[in-house]
RODO-2510 file (C-alpha; in nm, 4 decimals, decimal comma):
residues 81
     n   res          X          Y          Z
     1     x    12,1435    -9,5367    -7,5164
     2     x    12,2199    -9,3335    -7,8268
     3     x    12,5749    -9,2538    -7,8406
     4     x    12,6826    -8,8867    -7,9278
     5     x    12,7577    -8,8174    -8,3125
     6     x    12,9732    -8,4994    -8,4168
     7     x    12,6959    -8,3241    -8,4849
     8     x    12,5449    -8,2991    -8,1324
     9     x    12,8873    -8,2844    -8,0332
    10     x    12,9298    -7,9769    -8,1330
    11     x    12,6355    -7,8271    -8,1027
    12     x    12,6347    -7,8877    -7,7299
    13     x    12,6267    -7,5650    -7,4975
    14     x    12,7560    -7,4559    -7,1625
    15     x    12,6644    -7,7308    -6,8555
    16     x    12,5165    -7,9666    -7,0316
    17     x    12,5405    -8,2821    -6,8971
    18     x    12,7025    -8,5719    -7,0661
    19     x    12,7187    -8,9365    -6,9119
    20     x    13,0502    -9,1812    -6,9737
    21     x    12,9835    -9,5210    -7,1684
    22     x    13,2545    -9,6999    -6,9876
    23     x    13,2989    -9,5561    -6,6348
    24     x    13,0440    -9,6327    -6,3468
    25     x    12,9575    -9,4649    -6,0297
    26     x    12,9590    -9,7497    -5,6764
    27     x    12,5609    -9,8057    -5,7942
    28     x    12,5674    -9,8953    -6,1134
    29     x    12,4597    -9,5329    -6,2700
    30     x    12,6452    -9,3626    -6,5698
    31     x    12,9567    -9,1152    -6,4353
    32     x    12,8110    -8,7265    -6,5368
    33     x    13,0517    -8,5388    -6,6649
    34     x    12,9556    -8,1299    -6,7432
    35     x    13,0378    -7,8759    -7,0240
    36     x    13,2661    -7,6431    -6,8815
    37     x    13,3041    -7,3984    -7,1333
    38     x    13,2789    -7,3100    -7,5351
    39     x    13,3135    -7,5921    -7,8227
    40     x    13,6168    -7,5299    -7,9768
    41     x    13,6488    -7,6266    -8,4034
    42     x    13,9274    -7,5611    -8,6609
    43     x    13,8441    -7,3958    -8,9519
    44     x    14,1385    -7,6399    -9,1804
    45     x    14,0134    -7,9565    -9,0072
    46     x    13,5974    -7,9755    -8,9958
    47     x    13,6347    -8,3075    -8,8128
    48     x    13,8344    -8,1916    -8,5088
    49     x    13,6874    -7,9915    -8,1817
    50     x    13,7149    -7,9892    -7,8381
    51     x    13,4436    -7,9917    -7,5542
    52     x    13,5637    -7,8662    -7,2043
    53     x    13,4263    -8,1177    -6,9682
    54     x    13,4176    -8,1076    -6,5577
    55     x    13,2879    -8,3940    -6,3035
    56     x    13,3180    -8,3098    -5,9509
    57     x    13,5661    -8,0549    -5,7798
    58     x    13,8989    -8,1396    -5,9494
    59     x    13,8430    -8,4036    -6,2675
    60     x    13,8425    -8,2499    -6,6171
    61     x    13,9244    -8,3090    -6,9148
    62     x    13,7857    -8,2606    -7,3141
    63     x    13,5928    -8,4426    -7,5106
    64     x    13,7486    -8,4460    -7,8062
    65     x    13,7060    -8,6359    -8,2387
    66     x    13,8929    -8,9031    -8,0548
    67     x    13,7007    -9,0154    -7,7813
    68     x    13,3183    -8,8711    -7,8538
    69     x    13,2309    -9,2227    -7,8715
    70     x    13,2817    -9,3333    -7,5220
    71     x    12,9633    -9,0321    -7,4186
    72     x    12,6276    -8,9834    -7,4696
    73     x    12,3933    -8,7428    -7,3471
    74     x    12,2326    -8,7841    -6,9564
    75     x    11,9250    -8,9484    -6,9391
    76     x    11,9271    -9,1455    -7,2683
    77     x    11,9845    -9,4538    -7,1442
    78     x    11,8308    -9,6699    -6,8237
    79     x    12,1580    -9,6907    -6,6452
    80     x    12,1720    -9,3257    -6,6376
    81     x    11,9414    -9,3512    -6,2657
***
């Protein structure tokens, strides 16, 4: 499993998918969570951005400079099934 730096972070595009380090479906398999939209930056802080993510009908959230970490991209790793 390689985990996701900021530089594939932010290069990522719309519905990719993205797997969670430390969530787990019932059989064992990586939770997929989906780019929902555009990567947003800031030009006065290079470091910060924010990746609309979807999983499911109702669960969303961003992937953010703060928790990048905890993702990686689907199919990199052998618990992704």
């Amino acid at each position: 499993m390689t985990p996701l730096t900021i530089e594939k972070a932010t290069s990522l595009t719309y519905r990719t998918e993205l797997a969670m380090n430390n969530q787990k479906n019932a059989d064992g398999t990586c939770v997929r969570w989906r780019v929902n939209g555009a990567v947003k930056t800031w030009k006065t802080q290079p470091e910060r951005f924010e990746i609309p993510v979807k999983h499911g009908m109702y669960d969303f959230g961003y992937v953010t400079n703060k928790n990048y970490f905890y993702f990686h991209l689907n199919g990199s790793c052998p618990n992704c099934g």
